[in-house]
VOMI-776801 format. One line per field, with one value per residue (C-alpha): z, y, x; residue number from 1; residue in three letters. Coordinates in steps of 0.02 Angstrom, whole numbers, m for minus. Layout:
N
zz	Z | ...
yy	Y | ...
xx	X | ...
n	NUM | ...
res	ALA | ...
// end
This chain:
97
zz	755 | 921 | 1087 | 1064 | 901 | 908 | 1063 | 939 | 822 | 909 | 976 | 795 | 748 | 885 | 886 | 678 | 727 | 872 | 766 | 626 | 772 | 864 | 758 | 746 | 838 | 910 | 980 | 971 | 1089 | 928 | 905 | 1064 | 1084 | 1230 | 1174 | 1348 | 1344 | 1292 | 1202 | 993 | 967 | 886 | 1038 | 1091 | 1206 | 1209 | 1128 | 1217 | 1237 | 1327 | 1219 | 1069 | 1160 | 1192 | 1011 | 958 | 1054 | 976 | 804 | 836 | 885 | 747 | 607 | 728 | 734 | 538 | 492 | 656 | 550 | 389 | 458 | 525 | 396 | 272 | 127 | 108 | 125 | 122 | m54 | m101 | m70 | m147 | m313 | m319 | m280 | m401 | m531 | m656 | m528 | m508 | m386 | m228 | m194 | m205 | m287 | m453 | m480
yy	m1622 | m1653 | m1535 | m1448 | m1401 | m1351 | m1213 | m1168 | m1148 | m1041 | m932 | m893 | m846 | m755 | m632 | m625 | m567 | m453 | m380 | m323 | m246 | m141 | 11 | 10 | 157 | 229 | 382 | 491 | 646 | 738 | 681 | 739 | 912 | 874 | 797 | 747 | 845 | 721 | 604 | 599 | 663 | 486 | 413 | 320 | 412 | 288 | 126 | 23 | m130 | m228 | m221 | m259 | m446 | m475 | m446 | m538 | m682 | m694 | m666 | m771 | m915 | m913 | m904 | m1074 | m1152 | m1123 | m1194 | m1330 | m1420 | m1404 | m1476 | m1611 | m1661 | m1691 | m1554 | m1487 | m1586 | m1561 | m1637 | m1528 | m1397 | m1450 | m1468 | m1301 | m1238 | m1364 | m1434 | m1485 | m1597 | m1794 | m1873 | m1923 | m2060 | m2223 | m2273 | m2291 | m2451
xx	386 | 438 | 389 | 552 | 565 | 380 | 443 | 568 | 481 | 386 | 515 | 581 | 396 | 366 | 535 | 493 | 326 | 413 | 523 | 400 | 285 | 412 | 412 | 219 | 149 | 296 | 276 | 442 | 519 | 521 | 329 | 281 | 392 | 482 | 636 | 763 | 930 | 1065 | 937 | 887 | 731 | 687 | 706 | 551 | 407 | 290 | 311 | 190 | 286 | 184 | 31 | 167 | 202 | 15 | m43 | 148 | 99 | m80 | m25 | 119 | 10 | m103 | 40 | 115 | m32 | m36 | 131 | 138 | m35 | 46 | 234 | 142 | m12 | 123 | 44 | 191 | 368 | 565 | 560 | 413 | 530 | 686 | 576 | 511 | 672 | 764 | 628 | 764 | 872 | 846 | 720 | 770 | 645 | 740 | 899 | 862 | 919
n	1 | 2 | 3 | 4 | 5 | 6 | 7 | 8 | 9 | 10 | 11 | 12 | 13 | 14 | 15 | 16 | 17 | 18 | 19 | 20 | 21 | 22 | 23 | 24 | 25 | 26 | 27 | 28 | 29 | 30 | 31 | 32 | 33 | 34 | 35 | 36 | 37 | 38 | 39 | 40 | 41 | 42 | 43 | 44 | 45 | 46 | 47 | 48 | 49 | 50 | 51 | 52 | 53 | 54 | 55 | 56 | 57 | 58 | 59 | 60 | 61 | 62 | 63 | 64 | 65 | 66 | 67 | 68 | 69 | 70 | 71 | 72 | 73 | 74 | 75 | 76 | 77 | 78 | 79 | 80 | 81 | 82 | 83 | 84 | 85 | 86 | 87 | 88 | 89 | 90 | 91 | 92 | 93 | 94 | 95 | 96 | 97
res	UNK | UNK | UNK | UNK | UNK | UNK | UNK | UNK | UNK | UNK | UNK | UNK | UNK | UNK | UNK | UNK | UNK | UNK | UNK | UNK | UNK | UNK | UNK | UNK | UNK | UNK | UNK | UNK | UNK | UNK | UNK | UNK | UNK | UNK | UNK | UNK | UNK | UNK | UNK | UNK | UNK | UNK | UNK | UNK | UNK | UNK | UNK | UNK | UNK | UNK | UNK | UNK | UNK | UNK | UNK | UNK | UNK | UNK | UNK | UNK | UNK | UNK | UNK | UNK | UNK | UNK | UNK | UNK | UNK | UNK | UNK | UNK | UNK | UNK | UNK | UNK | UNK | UNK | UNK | UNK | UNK | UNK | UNK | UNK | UNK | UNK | UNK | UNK | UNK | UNK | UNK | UNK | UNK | UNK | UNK | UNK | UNK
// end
């Protein structure tokens, strides 16, 4: 894995990890009682966003640094994969002849 596909891989985590953490402990204007004229009460009143990217990029880091040491100890491979996925199909080391 080179140093690019290792940031990418890290971006892809890391918006994953975003994602799943945005609706945790969101405060609404409904929630609160003091909803804005013109805005839905679900509208976000505190949603702590920057505490969201701090414990992202922490998470995010650990579940890289997981998958970054198995990508590139080799325990698990591309035809690892395909065989779980496709146990019944031919090999695809060699040519067979």
């Amino acid at each position: 894995m080179g140093i690019v596909s290792g940031l990418v891989l890290f971006a892809v985590i890391w918006s994953m990890t975003f994602l799943i953490a945005l609706p945790i402990r969101v405060q609404t204007q409904g929630d609160a009682g003091e909803v804005v004229p013109g805005t839905h009460a679900g509208a976000p009143e505190q949603h702590h966003l920057g505490r969201k990217a701090l414990w992202t990029t922490l998470v995010a880091a650990i579940i890289w640094a997981i998958s970054a040491t198995i990508i590139l100890s080799g325990w698990i491979s591309v035809a690892d994969i395909e065989g779980w996925l496709h146990p019944n199909a031919a090999p695809t080391h060699g040519t067979g002849g």
